[in-house]
C-alpha positions as CSV (number, residue, x, y, z in Angstrom):
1,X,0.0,0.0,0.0
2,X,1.4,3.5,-1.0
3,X,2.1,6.1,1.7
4,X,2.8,9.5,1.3
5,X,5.4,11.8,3.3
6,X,5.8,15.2,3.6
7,X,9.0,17.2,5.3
8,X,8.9,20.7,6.1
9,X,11.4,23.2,6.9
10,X,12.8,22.5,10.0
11,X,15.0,24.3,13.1
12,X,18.3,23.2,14.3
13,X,18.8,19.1,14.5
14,X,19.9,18.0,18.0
15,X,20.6,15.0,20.1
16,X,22.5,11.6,19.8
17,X,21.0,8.6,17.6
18,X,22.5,5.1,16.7
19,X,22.5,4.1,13.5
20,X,20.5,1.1,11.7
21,X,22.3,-2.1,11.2
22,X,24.0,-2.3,8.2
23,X,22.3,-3.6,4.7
24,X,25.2,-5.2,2.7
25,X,26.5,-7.1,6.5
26,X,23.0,-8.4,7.9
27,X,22.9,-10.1,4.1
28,X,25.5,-12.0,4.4
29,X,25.4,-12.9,8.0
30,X,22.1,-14.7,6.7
31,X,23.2,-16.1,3.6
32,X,27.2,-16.9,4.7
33,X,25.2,-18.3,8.1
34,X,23.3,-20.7,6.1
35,X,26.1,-22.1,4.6
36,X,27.8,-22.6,7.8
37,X,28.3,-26.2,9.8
38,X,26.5,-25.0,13.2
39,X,24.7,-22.4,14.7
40,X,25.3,-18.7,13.4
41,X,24.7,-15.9,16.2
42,X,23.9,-12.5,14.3
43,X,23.0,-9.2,16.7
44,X,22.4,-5.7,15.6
45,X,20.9,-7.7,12.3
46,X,18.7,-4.9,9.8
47,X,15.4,-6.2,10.6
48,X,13.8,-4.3,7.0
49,X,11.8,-5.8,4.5
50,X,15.3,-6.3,2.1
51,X,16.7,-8.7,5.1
52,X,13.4,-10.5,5.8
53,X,13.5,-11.5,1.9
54,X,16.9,-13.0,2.3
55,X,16.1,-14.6,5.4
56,X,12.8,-16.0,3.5
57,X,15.0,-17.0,0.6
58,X,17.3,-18.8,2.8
59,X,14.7,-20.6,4.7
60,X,13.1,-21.7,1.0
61,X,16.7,-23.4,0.3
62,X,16.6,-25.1,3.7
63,X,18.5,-23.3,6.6
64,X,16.5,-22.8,10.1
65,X,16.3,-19.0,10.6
66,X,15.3,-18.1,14.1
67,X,14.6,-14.6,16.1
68,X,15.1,-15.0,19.3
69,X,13.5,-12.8,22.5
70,X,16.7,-9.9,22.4
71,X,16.3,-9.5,19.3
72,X,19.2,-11.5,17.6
73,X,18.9,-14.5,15.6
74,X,20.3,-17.6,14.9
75,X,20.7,-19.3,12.0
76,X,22.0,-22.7,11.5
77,X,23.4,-23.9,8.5
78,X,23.1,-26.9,6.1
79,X,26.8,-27.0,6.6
80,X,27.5,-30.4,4.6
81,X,24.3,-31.4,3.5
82,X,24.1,-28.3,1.5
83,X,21.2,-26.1,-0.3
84,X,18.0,-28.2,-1.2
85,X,16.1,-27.3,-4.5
86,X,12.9,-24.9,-3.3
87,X,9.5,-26.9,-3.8
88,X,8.2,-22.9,-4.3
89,X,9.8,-19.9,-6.6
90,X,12.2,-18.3,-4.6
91,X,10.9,-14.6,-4.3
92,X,13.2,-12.2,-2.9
93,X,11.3,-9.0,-2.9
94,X,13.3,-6.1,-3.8
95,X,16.2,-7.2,-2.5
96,X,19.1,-7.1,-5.6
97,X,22.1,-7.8,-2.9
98,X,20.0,-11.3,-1.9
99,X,19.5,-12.8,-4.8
100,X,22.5,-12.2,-6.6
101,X,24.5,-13.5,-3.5
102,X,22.0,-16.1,-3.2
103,X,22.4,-17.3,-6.7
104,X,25.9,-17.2,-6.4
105,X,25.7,-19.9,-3.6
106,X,22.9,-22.3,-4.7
107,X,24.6,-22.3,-7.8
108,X,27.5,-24.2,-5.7
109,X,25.1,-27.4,-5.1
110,X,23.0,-30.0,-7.0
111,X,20.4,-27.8,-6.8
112,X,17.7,-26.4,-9.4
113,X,15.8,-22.7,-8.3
114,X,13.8,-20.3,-10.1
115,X,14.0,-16.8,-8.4
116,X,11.5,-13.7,-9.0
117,X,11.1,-10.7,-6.8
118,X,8.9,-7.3,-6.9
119,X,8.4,-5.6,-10.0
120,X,11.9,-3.0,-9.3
121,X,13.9,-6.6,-8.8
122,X,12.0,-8.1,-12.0
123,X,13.0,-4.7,-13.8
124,X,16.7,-5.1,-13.2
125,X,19.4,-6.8,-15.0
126,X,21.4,-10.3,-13.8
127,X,23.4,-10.8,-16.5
128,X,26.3,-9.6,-14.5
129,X,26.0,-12.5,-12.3
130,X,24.0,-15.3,-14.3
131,X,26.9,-14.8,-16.9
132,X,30.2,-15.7,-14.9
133,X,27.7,-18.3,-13.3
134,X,27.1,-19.9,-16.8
135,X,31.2,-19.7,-17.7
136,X,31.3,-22.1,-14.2
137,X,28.8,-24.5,-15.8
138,X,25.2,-23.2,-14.5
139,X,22.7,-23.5,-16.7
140,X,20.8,-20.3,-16.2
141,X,17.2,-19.6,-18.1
142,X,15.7,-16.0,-17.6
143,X,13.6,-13.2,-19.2
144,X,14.3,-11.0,-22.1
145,X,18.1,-8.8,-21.1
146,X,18.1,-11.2,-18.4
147,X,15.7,-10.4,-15.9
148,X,14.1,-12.1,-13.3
149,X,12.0,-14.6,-12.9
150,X,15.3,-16.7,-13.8
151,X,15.6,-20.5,-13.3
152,X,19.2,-21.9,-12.4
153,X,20.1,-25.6,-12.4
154,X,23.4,-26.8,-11.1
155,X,25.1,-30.4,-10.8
156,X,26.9,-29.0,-7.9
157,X,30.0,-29.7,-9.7
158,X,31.2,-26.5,-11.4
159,X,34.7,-25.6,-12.7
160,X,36.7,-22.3,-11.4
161,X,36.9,-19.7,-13.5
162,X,39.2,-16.4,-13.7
163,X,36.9,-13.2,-14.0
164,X,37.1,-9.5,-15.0
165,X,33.8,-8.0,-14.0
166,X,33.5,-5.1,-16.2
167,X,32.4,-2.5,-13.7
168,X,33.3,-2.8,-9.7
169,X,30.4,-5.1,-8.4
170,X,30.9,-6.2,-4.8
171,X,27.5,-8.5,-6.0
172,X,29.1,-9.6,-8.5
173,X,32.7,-10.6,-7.1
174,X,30.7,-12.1,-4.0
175,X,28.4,-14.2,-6.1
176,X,31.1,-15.7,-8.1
177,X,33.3,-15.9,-4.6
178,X,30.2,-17.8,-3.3
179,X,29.8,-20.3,-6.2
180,X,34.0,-20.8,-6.1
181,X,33.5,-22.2,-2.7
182,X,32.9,-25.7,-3.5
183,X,34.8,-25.9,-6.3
184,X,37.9,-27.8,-6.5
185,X,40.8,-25.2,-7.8
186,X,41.4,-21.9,-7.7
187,X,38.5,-19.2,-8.1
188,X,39.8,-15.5,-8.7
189,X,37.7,-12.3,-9.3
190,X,40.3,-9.6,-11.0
191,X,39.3,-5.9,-10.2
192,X,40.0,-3.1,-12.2
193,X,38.4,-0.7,-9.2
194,X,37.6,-1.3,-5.9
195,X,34.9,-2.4,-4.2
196,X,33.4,-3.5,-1.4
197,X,34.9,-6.0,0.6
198,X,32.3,-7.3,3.3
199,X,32.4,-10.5,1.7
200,X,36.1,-11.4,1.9
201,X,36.3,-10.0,5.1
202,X,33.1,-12.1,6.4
203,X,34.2,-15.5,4.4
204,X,37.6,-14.9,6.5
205,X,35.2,-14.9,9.9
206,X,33.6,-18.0,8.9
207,X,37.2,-19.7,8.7
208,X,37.6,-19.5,4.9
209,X,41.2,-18.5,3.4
210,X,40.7,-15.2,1.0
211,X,43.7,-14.0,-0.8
212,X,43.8,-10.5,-1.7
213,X,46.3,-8.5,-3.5
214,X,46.5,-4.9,-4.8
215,X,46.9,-4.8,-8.9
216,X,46.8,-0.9,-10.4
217,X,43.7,0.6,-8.9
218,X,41.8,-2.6,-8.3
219,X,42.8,-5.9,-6.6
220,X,42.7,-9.7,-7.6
221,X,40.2,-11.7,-5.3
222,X,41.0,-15.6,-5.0
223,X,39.7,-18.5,-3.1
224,X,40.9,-22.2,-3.4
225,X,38.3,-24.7,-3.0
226,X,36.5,-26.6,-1.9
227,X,36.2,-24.8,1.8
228,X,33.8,-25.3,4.0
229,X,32.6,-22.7,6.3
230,X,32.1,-22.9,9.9
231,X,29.1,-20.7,12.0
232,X,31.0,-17.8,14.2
233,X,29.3,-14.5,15.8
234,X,28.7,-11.9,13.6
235,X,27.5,-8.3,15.4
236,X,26.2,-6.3,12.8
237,X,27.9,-2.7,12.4
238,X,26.0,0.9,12.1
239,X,25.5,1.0,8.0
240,X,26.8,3.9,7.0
241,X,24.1,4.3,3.5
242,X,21.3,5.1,6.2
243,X,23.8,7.5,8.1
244,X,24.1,9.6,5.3
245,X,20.8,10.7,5.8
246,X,20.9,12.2,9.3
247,X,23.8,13.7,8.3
248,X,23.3,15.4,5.1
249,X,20.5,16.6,7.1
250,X,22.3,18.4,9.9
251,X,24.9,19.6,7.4
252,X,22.0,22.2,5.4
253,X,20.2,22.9,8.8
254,X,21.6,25.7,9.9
255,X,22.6,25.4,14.2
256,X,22.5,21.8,13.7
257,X,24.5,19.3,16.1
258,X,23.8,15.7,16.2
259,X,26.1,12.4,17.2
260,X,25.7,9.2,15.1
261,X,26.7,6.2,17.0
262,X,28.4,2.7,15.9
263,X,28.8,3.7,12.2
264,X,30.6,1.4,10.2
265,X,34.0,3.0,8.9
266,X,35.2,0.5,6.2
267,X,37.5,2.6,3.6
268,X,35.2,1.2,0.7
269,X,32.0,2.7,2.2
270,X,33.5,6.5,3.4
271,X,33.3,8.1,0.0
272,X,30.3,10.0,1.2
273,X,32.1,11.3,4.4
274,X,35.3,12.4,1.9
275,X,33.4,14.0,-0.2
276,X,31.5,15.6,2.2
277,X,34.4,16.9,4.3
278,X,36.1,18.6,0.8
279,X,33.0,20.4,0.5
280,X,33.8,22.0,4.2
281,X,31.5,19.7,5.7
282,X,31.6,19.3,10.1
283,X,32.3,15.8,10.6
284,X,34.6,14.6,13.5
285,X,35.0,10.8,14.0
286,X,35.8,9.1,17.4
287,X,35.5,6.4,19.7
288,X,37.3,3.8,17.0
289,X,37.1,0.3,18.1
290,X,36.3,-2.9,15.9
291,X,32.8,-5.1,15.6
292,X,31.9,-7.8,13.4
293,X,35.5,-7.8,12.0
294,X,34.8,-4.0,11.1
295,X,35.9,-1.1,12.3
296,X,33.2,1.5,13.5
297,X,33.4,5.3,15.1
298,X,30.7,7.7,16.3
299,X,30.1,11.0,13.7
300,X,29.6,14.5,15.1
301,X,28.4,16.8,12.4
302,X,27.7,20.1,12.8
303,X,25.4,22.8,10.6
304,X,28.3,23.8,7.5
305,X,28.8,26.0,4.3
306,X,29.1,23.7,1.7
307,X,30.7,24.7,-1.4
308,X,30.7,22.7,-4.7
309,X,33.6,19.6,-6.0
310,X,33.8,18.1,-8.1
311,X,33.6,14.2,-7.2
312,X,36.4,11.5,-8.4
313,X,34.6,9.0,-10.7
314,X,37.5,6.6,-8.6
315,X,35.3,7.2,-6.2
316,X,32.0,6.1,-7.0
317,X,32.2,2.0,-5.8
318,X,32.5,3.7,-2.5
319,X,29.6,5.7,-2.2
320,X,27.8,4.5,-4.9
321,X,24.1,4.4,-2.9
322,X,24.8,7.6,-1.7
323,X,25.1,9.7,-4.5
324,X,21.3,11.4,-4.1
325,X,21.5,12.3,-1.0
326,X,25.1,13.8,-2.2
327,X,22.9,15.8,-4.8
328,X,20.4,17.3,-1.7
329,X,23.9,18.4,-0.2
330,X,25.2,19.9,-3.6
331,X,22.3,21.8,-4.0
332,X,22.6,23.8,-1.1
333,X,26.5,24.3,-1.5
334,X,28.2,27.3,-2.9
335,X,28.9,26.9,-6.7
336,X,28.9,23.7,-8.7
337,X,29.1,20.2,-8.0
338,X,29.8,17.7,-10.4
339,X,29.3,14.0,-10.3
340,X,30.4,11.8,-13.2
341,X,31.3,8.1,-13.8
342,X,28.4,6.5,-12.1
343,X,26.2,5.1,-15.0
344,X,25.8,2.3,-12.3
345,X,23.0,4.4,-10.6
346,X,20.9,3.9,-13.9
347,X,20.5,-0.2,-13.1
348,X,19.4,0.1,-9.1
349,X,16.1,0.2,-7.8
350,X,15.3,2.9,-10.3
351,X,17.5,5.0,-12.8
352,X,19.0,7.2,-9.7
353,X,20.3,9.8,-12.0
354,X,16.9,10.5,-13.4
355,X,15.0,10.5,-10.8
356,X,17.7,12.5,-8.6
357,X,17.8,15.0,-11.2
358,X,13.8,14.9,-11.5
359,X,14.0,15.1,-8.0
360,X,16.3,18.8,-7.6
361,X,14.6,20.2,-10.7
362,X,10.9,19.7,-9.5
363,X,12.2,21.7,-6.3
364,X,13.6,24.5,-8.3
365,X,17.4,23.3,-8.0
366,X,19.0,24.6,-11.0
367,X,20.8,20.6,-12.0
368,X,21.9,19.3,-15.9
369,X,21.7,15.4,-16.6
370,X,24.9,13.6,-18.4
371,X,25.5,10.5,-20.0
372,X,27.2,9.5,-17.3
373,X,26.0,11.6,-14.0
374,X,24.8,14.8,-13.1
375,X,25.7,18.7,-12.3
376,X,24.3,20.4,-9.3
377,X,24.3,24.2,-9.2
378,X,23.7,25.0,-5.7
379,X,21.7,27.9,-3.5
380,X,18.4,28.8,-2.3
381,X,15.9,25.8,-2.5
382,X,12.4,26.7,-3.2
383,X,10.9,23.3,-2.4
384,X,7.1,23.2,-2.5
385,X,6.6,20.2,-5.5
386,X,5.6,16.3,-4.9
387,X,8.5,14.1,-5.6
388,X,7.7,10.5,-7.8
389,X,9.6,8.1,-6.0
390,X,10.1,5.3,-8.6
391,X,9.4,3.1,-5.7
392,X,12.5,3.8,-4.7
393,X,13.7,4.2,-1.2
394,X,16.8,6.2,-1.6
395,X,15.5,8.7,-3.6
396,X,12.1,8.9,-1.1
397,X,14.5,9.8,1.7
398,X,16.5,12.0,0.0
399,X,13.7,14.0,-1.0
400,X,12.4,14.4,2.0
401,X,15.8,15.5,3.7
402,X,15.6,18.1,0.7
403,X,12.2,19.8,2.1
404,X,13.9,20.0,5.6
405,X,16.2,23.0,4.6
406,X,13.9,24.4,1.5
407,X,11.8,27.6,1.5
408,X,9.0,25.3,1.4
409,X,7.6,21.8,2.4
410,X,8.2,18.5,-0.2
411,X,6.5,15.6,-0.6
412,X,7.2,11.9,-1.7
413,X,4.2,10.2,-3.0
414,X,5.0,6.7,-1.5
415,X,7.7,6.4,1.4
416,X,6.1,2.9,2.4
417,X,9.5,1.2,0.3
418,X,11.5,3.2,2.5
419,X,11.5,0.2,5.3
420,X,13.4,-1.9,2.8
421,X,16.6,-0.5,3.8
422,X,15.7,2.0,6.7
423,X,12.7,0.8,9.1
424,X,13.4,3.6,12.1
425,X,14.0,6.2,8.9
426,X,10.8,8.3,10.4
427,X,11.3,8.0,14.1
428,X,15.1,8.5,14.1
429,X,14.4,11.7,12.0
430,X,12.1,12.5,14.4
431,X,13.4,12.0,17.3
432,X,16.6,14.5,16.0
433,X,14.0,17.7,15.6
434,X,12.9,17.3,12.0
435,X,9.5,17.7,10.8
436,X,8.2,15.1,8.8
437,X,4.6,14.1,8.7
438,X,3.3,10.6,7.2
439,X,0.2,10.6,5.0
440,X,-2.0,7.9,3.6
């Protein structure tokens, strides 16, 4: 059921929240957790809609899933025995993180699955991962420009294979990663750019031996199998993709000050906070210390001047989720900021450049669309238009941190996607001083 949202321009934020668990590590606790031999115990887990998919998914293929009174779970793995074929489609919502991981690793055992999801998931292309699944000796079937529904069949016996992903794809390197794991040689994933590593770090927590070495700008990723993995304790980390929120939000606010506790610092997810510290942004880190095999810090950000950058495409596997709520901050910086390289954003949960540039333009933000990205001109924000949210929850909360610091109120005309990735989005908001009022 759709739900509307309006923000309105609000006073200073204040006070000290913690942030959500993170996305990208409560799906693999799930997934790497079903794999296991033993009992997995996973706190801080992302209880949104994305992670009760996975955790659906998972239980579909035949691991025990379990929430327990605290709050954590446990999850205990088919560990030998491996995946069972589904007697059911697998449908994993909207979740494009699960069911490319999830492929990857049913595609490991004698195992045939047909997996669907909402009409965003249906809308959005596997080929990136059904193809280096096919080179191992899956035989994949799917819609036209391979979409979902897509039917995999594997003997469980597939071959290693050496792989260039053409863009940096932590789904994609982590699917293949997965599928290596019970095959006999060596699997490698060669990376011309970065990108995220909570799956090597997390297969190293489960007892599996990841090498990783630097090459030019990227890395080579190898595993030698088969390996079996074995359950461990996995505390899930502050995901720093919901942070951003909060704190574009007390960045344009002018007398803002708010703390952001237990954010996850790993160096392939702090583009945002670089980027936003070149543009004179107030962000102090402290309080380091480690969690789930990452290391985490509390933020305090303060109200700031922004000015305009322009943003290294280099960049872009880091804070590749974060680049609309990037485009709220540009637009009410100083001068121009340019973002370019990140023609990824046009295969997510909708095309993000479009509809972040639909977004600023609706609320009279002066912004040019590229091939590849997007120009913010920034200054006084108008506000007052309804936003179309492509049923997309990125670009639903970024609109609505827009209409906090606008001359006017904005509206989203559905924020109910929003608990896919960001459940407490509207009480944490809340709770901070901003203005934001639900409508049905």
């Amino acid at each position: 059921m759709q739900s509307g949202a309006t923000s309105k321009p609000s006073s200073s934020l204040s006070g000290m929240v913690t942030a959500p668990g993170d996305k990208s590590i409560s799906h693999r606790s799930i997934i790497f957790g079903a794999l296991a031999e033993g009992d997995t115990h996973v706190s801080g887990l992302l209880k949104g809609a994305d992670i009760l998919s996975t955790i659906g998914a998972m239980r579909a293929l035949g691991a025990t899933i379990v929430e327990q009174d605290d709050g954590s779970w446990i999850v205990t793995g088919v560990g030998q025995e491996g995946l069972n074929s589904p007697s059911e489609v697998v449908d994993c919502g909207n979740a494009g993180t699960g069911v490319r991981l999830i492929m990857g690793a049913a595609a490991a055992y004698n195992i045939e699955a047909e997996f669907t999801g909402d009409e965003s998931l249906r809308s959005r292309p596997m080929a990136r991962v059904l193809d280096p699944l096919r080179e191992m000796g899956v035989t994949a079937e799917s819609q036209d420009g391979d979409r979902l529904p897509a039917m995999i069949k594997s003997d469980g016996a597939l071959k290693p294979i050496d792989f260039t992903p053409p863009h940096a794809s932590a789904q994609v390197k982590s699917a293949i990663l997965l599928a290596g794991l019970r095959t006999h040689g060596i699997t490698t994933v060669r990376e011309t750019r970065l990108s995220r590593d909570h799956t090597e770090n997390m297969l190293r927590a489960f007892g599996a031996d990841v090498n990783a070495r630097p090459k030019d700008d990227g890395q080579i990723v190898s595993i030698e199998g088969p390996i079996s993995l074995v359950a461990t304790r996995v505390n899930v980390p502050g995901d720093p993709s919901s942070a951003a929120f909060p704190i574009v939000a007390a960045l344009i606010i002018p007398g803002s000050d708010i703390c952001i506790e237990n954010v996850m610092m790993n160096p392939t997810r702090t583009g945002l906070l670089e980027t936003l510290a070149e543009m004179g942004g107030d962000i102090r880190a402290d309080n380091f210390r480690k969690s789930g095999g990452e290391v985490i810090a509390d933020l305090h950000v303060r109200h700031s001047n922004l000015r305009g950058v322009s943003v290294p495409p280099s960049r872009a596997p880091s804070m590749i989720d974060e680049y609309p709520i990037l485009a709220v901050a540009a637009a009410f910086a100083k001068g121009e900021t340019i973002m370019n390289g990140i023609e990824e954003l046009r295969v997510k949960e909708s095309d993000r450049i479009m509809a972040t540039v639909e977004l600023l333009r609706r609320n009279g933000v002066d912004v040019t669309e590229t091939a590849g990205g997007m120009r913010v001109k920034g200054g006084v924000v108008p506000g007052n238009a309804t936003v179309p949210t492509y049923h997309d929850h990125r670009i639903a909360m970024s609109a609505l941190i827009l209409g906090l610091a606008a001359q006017n109120p904005v509206s989203i005309d559905d924020g109910s996607m929003i608990a896919t990735s960001f459940p407490s989005f509207f009480e944490l908001m809340s709770s901070l001083g901003a203005e934001i009022e639900v409508t049905s």
